[in-house]
Backbone and ligand atoms as CSV (ligand in chain L), in Angstrom:
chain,resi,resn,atom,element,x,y,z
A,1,UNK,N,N,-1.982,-9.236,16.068
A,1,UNK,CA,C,-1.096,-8.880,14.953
A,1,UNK,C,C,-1.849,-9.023,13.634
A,2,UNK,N,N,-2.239,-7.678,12.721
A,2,UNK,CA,C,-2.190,-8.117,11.515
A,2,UNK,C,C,-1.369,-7.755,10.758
A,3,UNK,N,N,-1.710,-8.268,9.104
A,3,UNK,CA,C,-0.742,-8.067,7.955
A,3,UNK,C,C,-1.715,-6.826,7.113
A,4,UNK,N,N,-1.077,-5.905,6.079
A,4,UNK,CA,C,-2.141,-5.373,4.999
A,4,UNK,C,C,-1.060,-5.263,3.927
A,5,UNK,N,N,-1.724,-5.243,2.541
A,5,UNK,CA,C,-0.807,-4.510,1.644
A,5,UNK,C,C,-1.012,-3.650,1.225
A,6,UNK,N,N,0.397,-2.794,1.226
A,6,UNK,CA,C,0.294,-1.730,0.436
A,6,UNK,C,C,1.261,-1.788,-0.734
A,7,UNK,N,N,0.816,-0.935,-1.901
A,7,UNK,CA,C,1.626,-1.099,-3.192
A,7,UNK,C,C,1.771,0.526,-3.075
A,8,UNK,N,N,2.890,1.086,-3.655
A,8,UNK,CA,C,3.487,2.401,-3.982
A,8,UNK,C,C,3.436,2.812,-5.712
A,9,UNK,N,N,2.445,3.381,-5.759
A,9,UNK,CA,C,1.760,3.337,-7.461
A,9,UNK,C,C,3.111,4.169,-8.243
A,10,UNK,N,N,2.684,3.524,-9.763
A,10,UNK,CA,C,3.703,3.961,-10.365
A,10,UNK,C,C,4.203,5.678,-10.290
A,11,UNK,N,N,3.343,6.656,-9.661
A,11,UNK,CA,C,3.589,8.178,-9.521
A,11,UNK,C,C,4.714,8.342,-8.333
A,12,UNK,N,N,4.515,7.114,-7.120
A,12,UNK,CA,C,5.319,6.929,-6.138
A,12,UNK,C,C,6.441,6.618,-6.614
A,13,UNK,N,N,6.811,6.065,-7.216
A,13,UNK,CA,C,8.060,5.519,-7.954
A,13,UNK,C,C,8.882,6.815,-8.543
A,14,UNK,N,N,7.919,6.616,-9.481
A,14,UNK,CA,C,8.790,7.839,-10.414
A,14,UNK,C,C,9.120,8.947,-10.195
A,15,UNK,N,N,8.332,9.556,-9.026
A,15,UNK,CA,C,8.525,11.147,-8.310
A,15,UNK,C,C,9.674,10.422,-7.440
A,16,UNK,N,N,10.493,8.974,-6.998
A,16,UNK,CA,C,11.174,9.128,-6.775
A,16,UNK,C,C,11.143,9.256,-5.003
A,17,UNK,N,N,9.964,8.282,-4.468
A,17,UNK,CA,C,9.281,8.631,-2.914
A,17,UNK,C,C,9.241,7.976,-2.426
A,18,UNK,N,N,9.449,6.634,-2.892
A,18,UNK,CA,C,9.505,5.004,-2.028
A,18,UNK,C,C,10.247,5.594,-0.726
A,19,UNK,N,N,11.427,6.125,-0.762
A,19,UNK,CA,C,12.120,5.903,0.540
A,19,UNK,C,C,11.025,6.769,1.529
A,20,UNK,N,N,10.099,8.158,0.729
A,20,UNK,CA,C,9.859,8.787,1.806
A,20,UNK,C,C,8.224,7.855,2.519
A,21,UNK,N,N,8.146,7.422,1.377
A,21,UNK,CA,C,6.738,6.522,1.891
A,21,UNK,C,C,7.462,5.408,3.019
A,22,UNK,N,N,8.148,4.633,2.590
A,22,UNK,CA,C,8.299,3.340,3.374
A,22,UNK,C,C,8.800,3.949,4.697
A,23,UNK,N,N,9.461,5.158,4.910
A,23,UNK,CA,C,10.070,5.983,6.263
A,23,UNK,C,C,8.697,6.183,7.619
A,24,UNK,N,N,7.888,6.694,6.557
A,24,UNK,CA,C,6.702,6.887,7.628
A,24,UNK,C,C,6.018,5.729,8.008
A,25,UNK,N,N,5.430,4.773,7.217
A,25,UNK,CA,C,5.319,3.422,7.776
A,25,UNK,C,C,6.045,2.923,8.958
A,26,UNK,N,N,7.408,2.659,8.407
A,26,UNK,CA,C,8.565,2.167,8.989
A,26,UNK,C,C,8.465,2.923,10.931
A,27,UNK,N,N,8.325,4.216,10.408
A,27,UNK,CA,C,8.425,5.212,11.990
A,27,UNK,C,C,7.318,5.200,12.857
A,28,UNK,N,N,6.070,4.914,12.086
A,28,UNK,CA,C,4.518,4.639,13.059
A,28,UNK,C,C,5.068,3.421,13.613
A,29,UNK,N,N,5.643,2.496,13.257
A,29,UNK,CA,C,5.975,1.037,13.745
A,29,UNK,C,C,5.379,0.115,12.920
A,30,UNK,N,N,5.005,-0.126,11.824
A,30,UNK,CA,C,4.919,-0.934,10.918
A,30,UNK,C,C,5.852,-1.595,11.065
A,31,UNK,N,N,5.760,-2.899,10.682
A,31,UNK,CA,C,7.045,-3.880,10.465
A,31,UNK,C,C,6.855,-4.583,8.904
A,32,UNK,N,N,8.105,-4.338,8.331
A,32,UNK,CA,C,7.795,-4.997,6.918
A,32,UNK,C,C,8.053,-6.793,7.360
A,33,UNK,N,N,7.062,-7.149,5.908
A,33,UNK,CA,C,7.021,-8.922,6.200
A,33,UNK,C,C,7.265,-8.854,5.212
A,34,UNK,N,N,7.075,-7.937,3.420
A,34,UNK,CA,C,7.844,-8.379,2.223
A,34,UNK,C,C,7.646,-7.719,1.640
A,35,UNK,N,N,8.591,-7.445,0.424
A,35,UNK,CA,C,8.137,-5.934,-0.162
A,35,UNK,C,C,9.141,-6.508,-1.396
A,36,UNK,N,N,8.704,-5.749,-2.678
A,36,UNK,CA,C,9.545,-6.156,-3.860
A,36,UNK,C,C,9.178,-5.220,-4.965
A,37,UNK,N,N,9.967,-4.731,-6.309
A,37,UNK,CA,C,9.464,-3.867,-7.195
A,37,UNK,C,C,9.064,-4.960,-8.433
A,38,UNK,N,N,7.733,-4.328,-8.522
A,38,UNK,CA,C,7.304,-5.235,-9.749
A,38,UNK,C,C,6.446,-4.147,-10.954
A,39,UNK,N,N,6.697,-4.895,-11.886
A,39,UNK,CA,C,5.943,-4.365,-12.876
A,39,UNK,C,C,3.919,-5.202,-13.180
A,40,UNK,N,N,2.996,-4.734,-12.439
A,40,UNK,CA,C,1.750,-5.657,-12.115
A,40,UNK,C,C,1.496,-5.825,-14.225
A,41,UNK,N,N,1.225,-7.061,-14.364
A,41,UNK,CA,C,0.550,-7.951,-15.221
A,41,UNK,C,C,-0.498,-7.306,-15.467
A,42,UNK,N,N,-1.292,-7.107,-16.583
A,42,UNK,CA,C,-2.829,-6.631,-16.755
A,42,UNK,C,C,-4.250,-7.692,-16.222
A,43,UNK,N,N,-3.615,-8.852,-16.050
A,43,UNK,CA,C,-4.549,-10.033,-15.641
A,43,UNK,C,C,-4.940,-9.510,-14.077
A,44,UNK,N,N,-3.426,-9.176,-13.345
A,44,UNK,CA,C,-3.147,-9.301,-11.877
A,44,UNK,C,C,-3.901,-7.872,-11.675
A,45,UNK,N,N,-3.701,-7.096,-12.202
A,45,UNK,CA,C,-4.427,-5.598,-12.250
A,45,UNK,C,C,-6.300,-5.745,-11.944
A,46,UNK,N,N,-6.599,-6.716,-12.919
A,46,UNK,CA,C,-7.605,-6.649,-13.926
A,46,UNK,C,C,-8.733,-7.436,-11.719
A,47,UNK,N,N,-7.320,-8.422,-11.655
A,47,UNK,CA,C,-8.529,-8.837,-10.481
A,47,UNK,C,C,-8.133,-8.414,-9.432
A,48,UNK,N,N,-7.403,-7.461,-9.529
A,48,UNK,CA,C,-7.018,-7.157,-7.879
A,48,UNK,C,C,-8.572,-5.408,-7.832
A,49,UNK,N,N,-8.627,-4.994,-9.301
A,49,UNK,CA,C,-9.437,-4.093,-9.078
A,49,UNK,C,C,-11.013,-4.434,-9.648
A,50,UNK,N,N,-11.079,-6.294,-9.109
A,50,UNK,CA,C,-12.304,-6.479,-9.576
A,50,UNK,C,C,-13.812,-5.698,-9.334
A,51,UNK,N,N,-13.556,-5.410,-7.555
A,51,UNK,CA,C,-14.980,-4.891,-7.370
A,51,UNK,C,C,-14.989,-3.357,-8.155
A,52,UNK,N,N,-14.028,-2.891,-8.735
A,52,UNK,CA,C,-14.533,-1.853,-9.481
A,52,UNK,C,C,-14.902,-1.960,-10.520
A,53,UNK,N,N,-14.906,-2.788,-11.610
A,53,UNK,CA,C,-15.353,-2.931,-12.960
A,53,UNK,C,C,-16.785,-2.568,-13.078
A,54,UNK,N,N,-16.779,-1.518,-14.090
A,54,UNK,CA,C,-17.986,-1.138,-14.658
A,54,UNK,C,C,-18.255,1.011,-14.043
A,55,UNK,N,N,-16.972,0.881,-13.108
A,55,UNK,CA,C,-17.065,1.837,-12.763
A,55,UNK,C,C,-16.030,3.248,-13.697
A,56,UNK,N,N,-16.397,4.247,-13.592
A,56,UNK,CA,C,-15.577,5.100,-14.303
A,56,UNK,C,C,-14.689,5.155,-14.667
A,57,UNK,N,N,-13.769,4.917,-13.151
A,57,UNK,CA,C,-12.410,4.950,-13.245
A,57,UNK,C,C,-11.617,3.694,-13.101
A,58,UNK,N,N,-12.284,2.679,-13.837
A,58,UNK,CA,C,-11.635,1.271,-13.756
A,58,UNK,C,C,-10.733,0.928,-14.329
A,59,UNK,N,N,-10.840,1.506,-15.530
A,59,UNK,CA,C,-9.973,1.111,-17.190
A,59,UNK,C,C,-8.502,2.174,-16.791
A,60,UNK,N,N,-8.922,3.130,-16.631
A,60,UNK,CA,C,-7.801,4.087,-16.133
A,60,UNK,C,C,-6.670,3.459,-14.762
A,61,UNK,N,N,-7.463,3.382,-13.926
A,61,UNK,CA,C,-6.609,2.778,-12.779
A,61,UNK,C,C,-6.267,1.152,-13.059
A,62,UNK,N,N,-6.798,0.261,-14.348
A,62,UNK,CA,C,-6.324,-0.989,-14.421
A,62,UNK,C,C,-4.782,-0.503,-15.465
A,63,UNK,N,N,-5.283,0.388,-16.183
A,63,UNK,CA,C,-4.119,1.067,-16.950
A,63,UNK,C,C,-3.291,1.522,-16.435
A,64,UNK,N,N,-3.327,2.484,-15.765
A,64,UNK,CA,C,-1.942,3.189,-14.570
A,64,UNK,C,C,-1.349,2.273,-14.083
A,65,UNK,N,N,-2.194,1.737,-13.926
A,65,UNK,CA,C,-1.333,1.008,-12.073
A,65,UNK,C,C,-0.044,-0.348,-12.958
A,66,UNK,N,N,-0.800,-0.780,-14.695
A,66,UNK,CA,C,0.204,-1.714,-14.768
A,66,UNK,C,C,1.344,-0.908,-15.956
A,67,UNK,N,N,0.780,0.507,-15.745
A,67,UNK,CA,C,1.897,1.359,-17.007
A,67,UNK,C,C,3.682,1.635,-16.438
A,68,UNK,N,N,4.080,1.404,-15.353
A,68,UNK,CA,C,5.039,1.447,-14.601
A,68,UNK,C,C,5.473,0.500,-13.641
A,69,UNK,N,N,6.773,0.319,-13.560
A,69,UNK,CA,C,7.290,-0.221,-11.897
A,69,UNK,C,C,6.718,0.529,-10.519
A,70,UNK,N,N,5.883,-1.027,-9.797
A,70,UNK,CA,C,5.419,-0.473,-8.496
A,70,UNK,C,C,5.867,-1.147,-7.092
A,71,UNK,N,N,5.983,-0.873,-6.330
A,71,UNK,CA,C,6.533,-1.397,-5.429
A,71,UNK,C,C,5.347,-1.590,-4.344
A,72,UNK,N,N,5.462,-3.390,-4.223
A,72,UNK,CA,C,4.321,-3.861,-3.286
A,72,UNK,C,C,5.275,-4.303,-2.244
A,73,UNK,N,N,4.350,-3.991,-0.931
A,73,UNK,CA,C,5.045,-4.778,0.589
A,73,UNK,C,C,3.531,-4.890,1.499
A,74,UNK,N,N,4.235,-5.877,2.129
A,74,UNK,CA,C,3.069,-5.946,2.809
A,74,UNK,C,C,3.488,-5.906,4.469
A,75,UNK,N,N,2.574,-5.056,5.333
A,75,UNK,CA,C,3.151,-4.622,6.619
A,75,UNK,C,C,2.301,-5.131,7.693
A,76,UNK,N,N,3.069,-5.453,8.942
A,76,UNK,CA,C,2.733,-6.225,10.256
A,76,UNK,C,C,2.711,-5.425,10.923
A,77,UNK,N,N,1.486,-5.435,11.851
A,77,UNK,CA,C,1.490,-4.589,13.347
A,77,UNK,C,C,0.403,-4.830,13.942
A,78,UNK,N,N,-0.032,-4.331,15.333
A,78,UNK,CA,C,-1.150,-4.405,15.597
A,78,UNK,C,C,-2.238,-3.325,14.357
A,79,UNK,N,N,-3.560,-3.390,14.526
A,79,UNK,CA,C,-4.861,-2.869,13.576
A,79,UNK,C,C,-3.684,-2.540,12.645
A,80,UNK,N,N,-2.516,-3.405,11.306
A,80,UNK,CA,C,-2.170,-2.501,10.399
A,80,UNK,C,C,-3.045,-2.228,9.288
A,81,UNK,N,N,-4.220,-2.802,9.443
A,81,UNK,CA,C,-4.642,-1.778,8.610
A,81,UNK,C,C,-5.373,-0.573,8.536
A,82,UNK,N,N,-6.176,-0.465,9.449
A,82,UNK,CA,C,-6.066,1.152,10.031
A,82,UNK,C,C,-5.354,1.770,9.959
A,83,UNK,N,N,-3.951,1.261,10.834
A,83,UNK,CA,C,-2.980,2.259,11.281
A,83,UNK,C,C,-2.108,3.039,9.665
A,84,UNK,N,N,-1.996,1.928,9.107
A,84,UNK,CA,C,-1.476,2.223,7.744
A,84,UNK,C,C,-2.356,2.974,6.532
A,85,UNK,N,N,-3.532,2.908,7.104
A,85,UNK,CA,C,-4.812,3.782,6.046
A,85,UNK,C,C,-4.680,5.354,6.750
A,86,UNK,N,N,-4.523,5.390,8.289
A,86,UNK,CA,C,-4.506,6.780,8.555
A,86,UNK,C,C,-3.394,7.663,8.306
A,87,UNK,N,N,-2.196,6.029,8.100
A,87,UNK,CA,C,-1.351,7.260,7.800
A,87,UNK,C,C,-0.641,7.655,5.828
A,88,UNK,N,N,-2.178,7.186,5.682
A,88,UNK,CA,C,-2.364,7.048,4.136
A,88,UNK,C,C,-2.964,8.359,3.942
A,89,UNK,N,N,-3.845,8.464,4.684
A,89,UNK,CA,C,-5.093,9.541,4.712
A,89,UNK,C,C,-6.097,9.332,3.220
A,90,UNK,N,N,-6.567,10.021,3.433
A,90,UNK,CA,C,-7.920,9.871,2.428
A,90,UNK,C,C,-7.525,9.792,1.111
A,91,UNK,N,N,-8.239,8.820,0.178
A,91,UNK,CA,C,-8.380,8.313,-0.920
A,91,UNK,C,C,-8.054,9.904,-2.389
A,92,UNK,N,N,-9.173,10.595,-1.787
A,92,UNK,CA,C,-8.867,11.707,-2.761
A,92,UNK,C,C,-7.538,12.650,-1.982
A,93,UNK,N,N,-6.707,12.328,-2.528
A,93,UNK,CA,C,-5.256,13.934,-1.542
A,93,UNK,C,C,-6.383,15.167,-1.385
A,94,UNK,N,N,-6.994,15.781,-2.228
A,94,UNK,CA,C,-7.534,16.925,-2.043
A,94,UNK,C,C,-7.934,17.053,-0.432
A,95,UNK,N,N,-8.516,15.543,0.268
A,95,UNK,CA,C,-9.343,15.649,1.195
A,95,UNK,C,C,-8.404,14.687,2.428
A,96,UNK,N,N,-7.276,14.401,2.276
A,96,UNK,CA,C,-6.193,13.874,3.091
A,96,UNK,C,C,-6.221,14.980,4.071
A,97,UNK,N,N,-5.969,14.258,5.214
A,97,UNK,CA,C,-5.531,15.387,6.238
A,97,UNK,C,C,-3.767,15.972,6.362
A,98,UNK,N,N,-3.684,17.177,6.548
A,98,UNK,CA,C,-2.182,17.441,6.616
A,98,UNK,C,C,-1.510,16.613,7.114
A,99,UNK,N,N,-0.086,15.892,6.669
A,99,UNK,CA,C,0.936,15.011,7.632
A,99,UNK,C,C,0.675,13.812,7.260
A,100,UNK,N,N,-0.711,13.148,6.567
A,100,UNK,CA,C,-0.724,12.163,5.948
A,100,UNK,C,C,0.237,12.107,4.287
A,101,UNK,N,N,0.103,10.912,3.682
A,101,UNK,CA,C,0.951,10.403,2.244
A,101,UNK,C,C,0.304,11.253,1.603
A,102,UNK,N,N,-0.804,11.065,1.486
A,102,UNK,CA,C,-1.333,11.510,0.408
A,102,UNK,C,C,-1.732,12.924,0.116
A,103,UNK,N,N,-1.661,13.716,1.328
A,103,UNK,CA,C,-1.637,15.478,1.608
A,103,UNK,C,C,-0.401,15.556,1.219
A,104,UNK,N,N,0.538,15.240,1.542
A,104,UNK,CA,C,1.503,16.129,2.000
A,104,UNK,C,C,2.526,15.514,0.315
A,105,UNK,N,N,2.074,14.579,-0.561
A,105,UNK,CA,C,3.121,14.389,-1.373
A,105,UNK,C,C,2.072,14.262,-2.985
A,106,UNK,N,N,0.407,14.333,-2.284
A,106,UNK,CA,C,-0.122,14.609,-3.624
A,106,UNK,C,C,-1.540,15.474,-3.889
A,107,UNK,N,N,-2.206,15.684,-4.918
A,107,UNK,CA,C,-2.853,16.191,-5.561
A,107,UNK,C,C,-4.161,15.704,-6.201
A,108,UNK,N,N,-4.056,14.883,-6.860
A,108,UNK,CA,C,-5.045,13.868,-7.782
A,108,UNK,C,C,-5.361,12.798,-7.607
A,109,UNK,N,N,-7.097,12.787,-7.642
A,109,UNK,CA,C,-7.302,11.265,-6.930
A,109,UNK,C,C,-6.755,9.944,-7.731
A,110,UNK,N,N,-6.535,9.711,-8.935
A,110,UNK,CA,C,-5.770,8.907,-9.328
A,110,UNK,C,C,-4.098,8.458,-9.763
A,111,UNK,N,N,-4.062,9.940,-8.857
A,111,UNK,CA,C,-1.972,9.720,-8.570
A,111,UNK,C,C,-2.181,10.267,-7.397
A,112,UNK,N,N,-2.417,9.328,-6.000
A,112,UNK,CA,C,-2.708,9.182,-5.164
A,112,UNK,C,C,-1.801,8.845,-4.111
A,113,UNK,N,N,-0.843,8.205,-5.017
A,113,UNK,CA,C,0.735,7.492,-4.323
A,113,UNK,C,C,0.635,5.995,-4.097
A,114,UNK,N,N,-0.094,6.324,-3.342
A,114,UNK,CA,C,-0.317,4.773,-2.751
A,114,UNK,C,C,-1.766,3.849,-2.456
A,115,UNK,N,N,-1.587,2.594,-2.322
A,115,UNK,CA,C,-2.795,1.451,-1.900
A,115,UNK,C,C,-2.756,0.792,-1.089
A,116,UNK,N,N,-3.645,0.665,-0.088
A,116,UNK,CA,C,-3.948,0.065,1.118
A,116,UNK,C,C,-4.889,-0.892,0.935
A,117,UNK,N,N,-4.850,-1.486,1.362
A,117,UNK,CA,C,-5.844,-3.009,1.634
A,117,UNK,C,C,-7.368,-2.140,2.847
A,118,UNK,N,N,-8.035,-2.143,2.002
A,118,UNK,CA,C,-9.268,-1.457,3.228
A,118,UNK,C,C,-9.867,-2.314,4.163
A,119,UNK,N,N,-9.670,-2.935,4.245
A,119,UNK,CA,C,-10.522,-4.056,5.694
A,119,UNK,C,C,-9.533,-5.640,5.610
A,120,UNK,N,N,-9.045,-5.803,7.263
A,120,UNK,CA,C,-8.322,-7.098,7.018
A,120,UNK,C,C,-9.323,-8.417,6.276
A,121,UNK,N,N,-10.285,-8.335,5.854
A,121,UNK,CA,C,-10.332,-9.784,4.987
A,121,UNK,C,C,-10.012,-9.328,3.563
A,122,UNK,N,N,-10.134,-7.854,3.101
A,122,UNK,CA,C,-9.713,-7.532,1.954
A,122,UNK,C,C,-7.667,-7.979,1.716
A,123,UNK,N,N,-7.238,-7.566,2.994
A,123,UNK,CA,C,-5.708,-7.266,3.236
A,123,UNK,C,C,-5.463,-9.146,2.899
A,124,UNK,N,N,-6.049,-9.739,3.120
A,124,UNK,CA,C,-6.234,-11.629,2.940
A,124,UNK,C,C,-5.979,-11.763,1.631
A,125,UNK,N,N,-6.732,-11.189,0.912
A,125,UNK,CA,C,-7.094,-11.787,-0.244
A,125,UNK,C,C,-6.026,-10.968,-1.036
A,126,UNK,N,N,-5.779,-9.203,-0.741
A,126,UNK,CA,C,-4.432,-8.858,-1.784
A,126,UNK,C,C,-3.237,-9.762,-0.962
A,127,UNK,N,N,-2.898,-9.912,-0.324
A,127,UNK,CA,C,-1.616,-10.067,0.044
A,127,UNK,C,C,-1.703,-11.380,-0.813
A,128,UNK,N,N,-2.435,-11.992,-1.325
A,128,UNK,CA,C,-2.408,-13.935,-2.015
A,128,UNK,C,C,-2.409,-13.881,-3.056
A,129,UNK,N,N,-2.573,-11.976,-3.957
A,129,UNK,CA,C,-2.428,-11.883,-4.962
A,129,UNK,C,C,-0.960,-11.233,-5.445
A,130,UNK,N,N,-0.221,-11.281,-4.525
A,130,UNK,CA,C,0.651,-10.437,-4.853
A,130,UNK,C,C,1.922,-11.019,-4.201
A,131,UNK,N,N,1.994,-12.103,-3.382
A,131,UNK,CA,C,3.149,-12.269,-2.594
A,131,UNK,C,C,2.782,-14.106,-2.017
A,132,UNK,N,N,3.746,-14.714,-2.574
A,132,UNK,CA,C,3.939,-16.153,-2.449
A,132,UNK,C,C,3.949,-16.335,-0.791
A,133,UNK,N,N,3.427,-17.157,-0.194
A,133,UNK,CA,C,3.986,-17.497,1.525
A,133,UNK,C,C,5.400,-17.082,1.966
A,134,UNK,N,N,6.222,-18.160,1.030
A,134,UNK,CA,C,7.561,-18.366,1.354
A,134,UNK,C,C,7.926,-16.808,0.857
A,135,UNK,N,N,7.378,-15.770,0.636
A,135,UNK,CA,C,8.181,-14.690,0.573
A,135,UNK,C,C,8.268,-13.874,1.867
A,136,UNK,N,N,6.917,-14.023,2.495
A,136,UNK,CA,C,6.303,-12.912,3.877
A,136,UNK,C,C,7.476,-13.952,4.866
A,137,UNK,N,N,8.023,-12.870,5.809
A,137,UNK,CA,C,9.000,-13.629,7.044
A,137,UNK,C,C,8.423,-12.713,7.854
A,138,UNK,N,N,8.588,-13.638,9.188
A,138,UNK,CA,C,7.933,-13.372,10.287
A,138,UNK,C,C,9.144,-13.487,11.481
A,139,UNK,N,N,9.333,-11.953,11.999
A,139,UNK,CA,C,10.540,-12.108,12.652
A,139,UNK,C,C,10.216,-10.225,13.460
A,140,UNK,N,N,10.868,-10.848,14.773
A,140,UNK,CA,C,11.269,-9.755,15.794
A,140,UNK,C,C,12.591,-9.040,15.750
A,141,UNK,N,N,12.162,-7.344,15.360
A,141,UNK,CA,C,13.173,-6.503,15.415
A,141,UNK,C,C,13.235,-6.074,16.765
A,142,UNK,N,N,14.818,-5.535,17.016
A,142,UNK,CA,C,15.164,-5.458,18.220
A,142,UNK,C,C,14.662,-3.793,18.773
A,143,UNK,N,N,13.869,-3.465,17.970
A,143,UNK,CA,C,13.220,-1.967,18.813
A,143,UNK,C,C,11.531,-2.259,19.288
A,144,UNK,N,N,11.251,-3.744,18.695
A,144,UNK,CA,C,9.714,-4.009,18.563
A,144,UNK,C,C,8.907,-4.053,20.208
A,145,UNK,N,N,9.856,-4.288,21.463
A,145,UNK,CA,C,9.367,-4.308,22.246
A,145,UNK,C,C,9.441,-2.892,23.089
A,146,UNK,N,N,9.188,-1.963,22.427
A,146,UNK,CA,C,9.269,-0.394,22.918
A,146,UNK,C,C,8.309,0.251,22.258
A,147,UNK,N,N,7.476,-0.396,21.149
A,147,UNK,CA,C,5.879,-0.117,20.632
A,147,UNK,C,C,4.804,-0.448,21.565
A,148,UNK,N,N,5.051,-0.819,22.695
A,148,UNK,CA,C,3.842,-1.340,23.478
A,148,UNK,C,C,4.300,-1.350,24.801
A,149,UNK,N,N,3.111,-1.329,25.630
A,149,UNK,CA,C,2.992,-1.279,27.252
A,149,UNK,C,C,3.977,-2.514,27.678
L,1,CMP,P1,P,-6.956,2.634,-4.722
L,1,CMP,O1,O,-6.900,2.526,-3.233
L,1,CMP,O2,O,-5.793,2.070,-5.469
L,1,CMP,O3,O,-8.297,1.943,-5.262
L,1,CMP,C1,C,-8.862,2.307,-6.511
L,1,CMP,C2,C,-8.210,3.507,-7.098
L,1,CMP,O4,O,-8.909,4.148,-8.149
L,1,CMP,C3,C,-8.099,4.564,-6.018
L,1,CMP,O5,O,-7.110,4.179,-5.108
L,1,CMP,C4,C,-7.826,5.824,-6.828
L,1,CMP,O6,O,-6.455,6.046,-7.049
L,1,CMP,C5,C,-8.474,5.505,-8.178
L,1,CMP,N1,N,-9.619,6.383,-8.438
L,1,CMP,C6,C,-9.730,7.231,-9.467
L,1,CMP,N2,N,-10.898,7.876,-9.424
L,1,CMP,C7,C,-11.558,7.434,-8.339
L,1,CMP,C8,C,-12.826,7.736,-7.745
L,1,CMP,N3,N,-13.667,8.628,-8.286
L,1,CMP,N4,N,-13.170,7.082,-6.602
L,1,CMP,C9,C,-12.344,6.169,-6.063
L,1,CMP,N5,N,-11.141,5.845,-6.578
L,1,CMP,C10,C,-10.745,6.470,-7.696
């Protein structure tokens, strides 16, 4: 079982898509452990997109991401973070595959929709930036044993 987070960027919001994002998660078999709408801090921004500083698009995406309400959750499953990156699809939409988030609801690599945690020790370290212990619950839904052999 792992955990990853994903946040639903402020373009997700405002186009008004949370429900259609969290649906497809929800239907691969993701299981939510916590999810909440927040408005991100420029501090919380500033280190969650540390390894990019110095790069092009740093100032822009530390700017976007805290210019709106975004909605962070963080999701349980087996490989979720794979499973939740493929069905993210690729970073730039241009180059998403059809049926993924990011084909099928965008355009521009920096209104993208959404953020994934890229490797579970990365998914470690956002989920501690973004979500207290006592918030993540750990609990069996009654369809969970029909995801597996
Ligand atoms: P995200 O997964 O949130 O991580 C960094 C974000 O920067 C990325 O998604 C994109 O939305 C944004 N971004 C903008 N330009 C680029 C770029 N050239 N390469 C990578 N990420 C970019």
């Amino acid at each position: 079982m792992e955990r990853t987070l994903i946040i639903i960027k402020p373009d997700g919001v405002q186009r008004a898509l949370v429900g259609n994002v969290i649906k497809r998660f929800e239907a691969r078999g993701l299981r939510l452990a916590g999810l909440k709408l927040i408005q991100i801090p420029r501090a919380l921004a500033e280190e969650h997109y540390a390894e990019h500083k110095g790069k092009g698009f740093y100032e822009g995406t530390v700017t976007y991401m805290t210019s709106a309400p975004v909605v962070v959750m963080v999701l349980e499953g087996p490989d979720a973070v794979a499973a939740s990156r493929a069905t993210m699809g690729a970073t730039n939409p241009l180059n998403a595959a059809p049926g993924t988030i990011r084909a099928d609801f965008g355009l521009n690599i920096s209104r993208n929709l959404v953020h994934g945690s890229d490797k579970p020790e990365t998914a470690e370290r956002e989920i501690k930036l973004y979500f207290q212990p006592g918030e993540l619950l750990s609990y069996t839904r009654a369809g969970d044993g029909w995801l597996k052999e």
